[in-house]
Wavefront OBJ file of the C-alpha trace (Angstrom):
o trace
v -65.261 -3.796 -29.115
v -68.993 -3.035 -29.172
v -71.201 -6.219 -28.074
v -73.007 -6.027 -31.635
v -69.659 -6.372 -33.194
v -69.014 -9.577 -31.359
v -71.104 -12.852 -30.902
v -69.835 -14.689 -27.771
v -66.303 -13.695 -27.678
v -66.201 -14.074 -31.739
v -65.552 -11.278 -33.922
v -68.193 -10.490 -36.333
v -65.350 -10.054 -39.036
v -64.240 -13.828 -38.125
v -68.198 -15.029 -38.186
v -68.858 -13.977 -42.023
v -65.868 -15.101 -43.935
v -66.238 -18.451 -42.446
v -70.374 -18.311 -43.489
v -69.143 -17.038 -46.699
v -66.122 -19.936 -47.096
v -68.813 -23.090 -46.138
v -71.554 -21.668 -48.827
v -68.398 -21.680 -51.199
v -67.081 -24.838 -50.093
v -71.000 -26.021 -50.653
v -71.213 -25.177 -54.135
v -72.047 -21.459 -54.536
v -70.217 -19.372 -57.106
v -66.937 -17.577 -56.406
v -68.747 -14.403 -57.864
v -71.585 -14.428 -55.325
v -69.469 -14.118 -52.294
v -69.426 -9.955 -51.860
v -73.628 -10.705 -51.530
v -73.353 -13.741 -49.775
v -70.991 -11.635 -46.970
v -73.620 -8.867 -46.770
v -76.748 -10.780 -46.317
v -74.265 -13.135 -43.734
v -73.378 -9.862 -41.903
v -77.407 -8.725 -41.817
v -78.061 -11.819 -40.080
v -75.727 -12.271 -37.611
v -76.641 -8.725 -36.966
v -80.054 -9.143 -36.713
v -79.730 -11.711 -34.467
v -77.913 -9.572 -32.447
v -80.223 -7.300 -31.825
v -82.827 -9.723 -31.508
v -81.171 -10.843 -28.115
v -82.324 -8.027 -26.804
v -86.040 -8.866 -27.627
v -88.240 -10.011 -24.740
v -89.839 -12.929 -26.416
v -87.193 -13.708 -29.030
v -84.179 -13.472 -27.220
v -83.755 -16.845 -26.177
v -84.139 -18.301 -29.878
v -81.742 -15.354 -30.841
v -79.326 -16.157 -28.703
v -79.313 -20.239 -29.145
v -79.243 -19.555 -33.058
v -76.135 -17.129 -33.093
v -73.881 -19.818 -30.411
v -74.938 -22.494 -32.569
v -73.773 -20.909 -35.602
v -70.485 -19.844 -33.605
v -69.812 -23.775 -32.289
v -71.098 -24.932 -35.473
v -68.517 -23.431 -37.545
v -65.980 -23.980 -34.758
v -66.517 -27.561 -35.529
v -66.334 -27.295 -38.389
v -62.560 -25.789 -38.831
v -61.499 -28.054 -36.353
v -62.467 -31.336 -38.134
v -61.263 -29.836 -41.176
v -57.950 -29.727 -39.614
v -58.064 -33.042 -38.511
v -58.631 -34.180 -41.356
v -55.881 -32.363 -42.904
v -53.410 -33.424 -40.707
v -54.607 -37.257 -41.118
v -54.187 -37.301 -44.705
v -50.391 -35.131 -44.183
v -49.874 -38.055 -42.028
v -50.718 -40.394 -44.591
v -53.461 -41.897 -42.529
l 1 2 3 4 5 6 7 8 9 10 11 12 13 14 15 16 17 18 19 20 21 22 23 24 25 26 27 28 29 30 31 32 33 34 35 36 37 38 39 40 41 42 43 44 45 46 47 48 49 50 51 52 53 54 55 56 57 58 59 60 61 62 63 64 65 66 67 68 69 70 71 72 73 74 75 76 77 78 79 80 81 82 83 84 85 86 87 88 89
């Protein structure tokens, strides 16, 4: 896979529907979501190619991992706390 296609060992197609699902989950209409994955997809991409960039690179780069562990964290307590309440805990 191409490196702008993936974002630290993430696939960009894994990346936006997750952006897409927490902006949904945060209150944003069903209805925007086809917008809301495009301008999702311009920005990881952007960032991408902003690694590259001599004096932006490093902000680049710490933006796009935190986004990646951030919604890593995200599913995982998530399923936590799904598994909790199965449990009846």
């Amino acid at each position: 896979m191409p490196p702008e296609l993936l974002v630290a060992g993430v696939g960009i197609t894994a990346i936006v529907p997750a952006i897409v699902e927490l902006a949904k989950g945060g209150g944003m209409p069903t209805r925007y979501a086809g917008a809301a994955s495009i301008v999702a997809a311009a920005i990881v991409l952007g960032l991408v190619e902003l690694q590259t960039h001599a004096w932006l690179g490093g902000w680049a780069s710490w933006l796009l991992l935190s986004i990646v562990y951030g919604l890593a964290a995200a599913g995982l307590y998530s399923q936590v706390k799904r598994a909790r309440e199965s449990m009846g805990a």
